[in-house]
C-alpha positions as CSV (number, residue, x, y, z in Angstrom):
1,X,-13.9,9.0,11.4
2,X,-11.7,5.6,11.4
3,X,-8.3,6.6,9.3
4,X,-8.7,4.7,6.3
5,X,-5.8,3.8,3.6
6,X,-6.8,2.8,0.1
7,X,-4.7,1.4,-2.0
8,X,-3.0,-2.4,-2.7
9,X,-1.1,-4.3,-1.0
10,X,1.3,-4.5,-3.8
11,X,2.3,-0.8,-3.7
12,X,5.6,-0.1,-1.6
13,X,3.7,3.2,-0.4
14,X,1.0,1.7,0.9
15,X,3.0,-0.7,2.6
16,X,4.9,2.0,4.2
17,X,1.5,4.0,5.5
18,X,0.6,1.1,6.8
19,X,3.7,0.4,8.9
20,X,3.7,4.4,10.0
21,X,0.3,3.6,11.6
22,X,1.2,0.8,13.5
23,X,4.4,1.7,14.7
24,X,2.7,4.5,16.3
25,X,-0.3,2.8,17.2
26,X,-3.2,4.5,15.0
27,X,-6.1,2.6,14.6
28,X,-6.8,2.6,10.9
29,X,-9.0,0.5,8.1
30,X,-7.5,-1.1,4.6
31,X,-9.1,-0.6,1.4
32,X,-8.0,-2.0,-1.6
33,X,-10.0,0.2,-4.3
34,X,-9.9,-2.2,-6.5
35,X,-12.3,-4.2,-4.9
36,X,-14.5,-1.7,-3.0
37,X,-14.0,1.5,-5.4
38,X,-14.3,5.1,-4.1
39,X,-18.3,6.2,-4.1
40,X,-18.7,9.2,-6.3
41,X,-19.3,11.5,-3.2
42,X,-16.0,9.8,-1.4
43,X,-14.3,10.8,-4.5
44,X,-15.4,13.9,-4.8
45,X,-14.4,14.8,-1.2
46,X,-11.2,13.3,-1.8
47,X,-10.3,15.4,-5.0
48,X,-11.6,18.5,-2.8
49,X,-8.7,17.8,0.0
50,X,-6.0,17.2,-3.1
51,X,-6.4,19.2,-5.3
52,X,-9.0,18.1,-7.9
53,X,-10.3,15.3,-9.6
54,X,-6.7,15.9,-12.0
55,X,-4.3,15.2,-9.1
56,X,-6.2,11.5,-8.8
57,X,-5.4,10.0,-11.9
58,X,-2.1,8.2,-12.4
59,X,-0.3,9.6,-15.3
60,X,2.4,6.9,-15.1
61,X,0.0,3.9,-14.7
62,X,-0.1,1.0,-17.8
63,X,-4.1,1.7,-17.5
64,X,-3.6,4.9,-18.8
65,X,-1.1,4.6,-21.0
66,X,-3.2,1.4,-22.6
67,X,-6.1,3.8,-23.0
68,X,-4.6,6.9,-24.3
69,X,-5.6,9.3,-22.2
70,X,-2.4,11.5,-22.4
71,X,-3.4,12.0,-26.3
72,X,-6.6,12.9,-25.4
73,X,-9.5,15.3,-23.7
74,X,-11.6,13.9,-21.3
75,X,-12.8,14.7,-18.1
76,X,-10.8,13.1,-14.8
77,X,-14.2,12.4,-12.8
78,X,-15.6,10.0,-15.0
79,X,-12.4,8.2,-15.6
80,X,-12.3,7.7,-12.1
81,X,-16.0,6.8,-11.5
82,X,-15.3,4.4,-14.6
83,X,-12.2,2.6,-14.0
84,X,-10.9,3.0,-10.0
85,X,-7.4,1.4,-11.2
86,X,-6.4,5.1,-12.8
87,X,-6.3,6.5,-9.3
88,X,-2.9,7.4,-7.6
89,X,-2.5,5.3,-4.7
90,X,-2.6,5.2,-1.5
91,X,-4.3,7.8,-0.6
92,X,-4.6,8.4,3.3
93,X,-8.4,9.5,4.8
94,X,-8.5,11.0,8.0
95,X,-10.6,13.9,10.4
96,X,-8.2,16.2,9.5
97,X,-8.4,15.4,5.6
98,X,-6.9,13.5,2.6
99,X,-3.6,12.8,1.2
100,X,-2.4,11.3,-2.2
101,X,1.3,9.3,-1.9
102,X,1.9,11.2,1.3
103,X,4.9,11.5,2.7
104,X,6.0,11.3,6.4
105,X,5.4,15.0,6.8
106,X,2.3,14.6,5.2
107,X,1.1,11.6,7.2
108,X,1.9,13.5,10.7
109,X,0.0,16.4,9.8
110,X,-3.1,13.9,8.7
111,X,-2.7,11.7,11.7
112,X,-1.1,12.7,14.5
C-alpha cells in the first residue's frame, strides 16, 4: 500500500507530513478529503487503527461547533459518512497502520 495523507493543503500539519516524506524520500499520495471523502470501509479501518469513530471528529472545528454537536447525542460514524469536513486532519495511511495529527514519533513508527 502507497502511504497516503489526507487532509488540506491549508493545514500546517499536513504541510509538515508532507515535508517529513519528502525529506526522507517516501513515496506517498495526497488526498484532500474534502474532495474525495473517506469510503465508509476506509473509515471504518481508519477509526479501527485510532481509536474509534470518536477520535475522528474534530471537536474544535467551526463545522461542529455550527451544528451543535457538543450539545447533543449522535453517533460519530454517520457524522463522518455525512459531512467529511468534521474529521481531524491529516491523518497518515500506511502498511503498518493509521495516524490522526501524528507527530514525528508517530510518523517514524508509521513510515519508516
Amino acid at each position: 500500500m502507497t502511504t497516503q495523507i489526507i487532509g488540506t493543503k491549508k493545514s500546517s500539519d499536513y504541510r509538515r507530513c508532507i515535508r517529513f516524506c519528502r525529506e526522507r524520500q517516501i513515496s506517498f499520495q495526497e488526498r484532500d478529503h474534502r474532495e474525495k471523502p473517506l469510503s465508509p470501509t476506509e473509515l471504518e479501518k481508519v477509526a479501527r487503527d485510532c481509536g474509534g469513530y470518536a477520535a475522528l471528529i474534530d471537536e474544535e472545528s467551526a463545522v461542529y461547533r455550527k451544528r451543535g454537536l457538543a450539545w447533543m447525542e449522535y453517533d460519530p460514524r454517520e457524522e463522518l459518512l455525512e459531512d467529511p469536513t468534521l474529521l481531524r486532519v491529516p491523518i497518515v495511511r500506511s502498511d503498518r497502520g493509521a495516524a490522526v495529527v501524528p507527530d514525528e514519533t508517530m510518523l517514524r513508527v508509521l513510515l519508516l
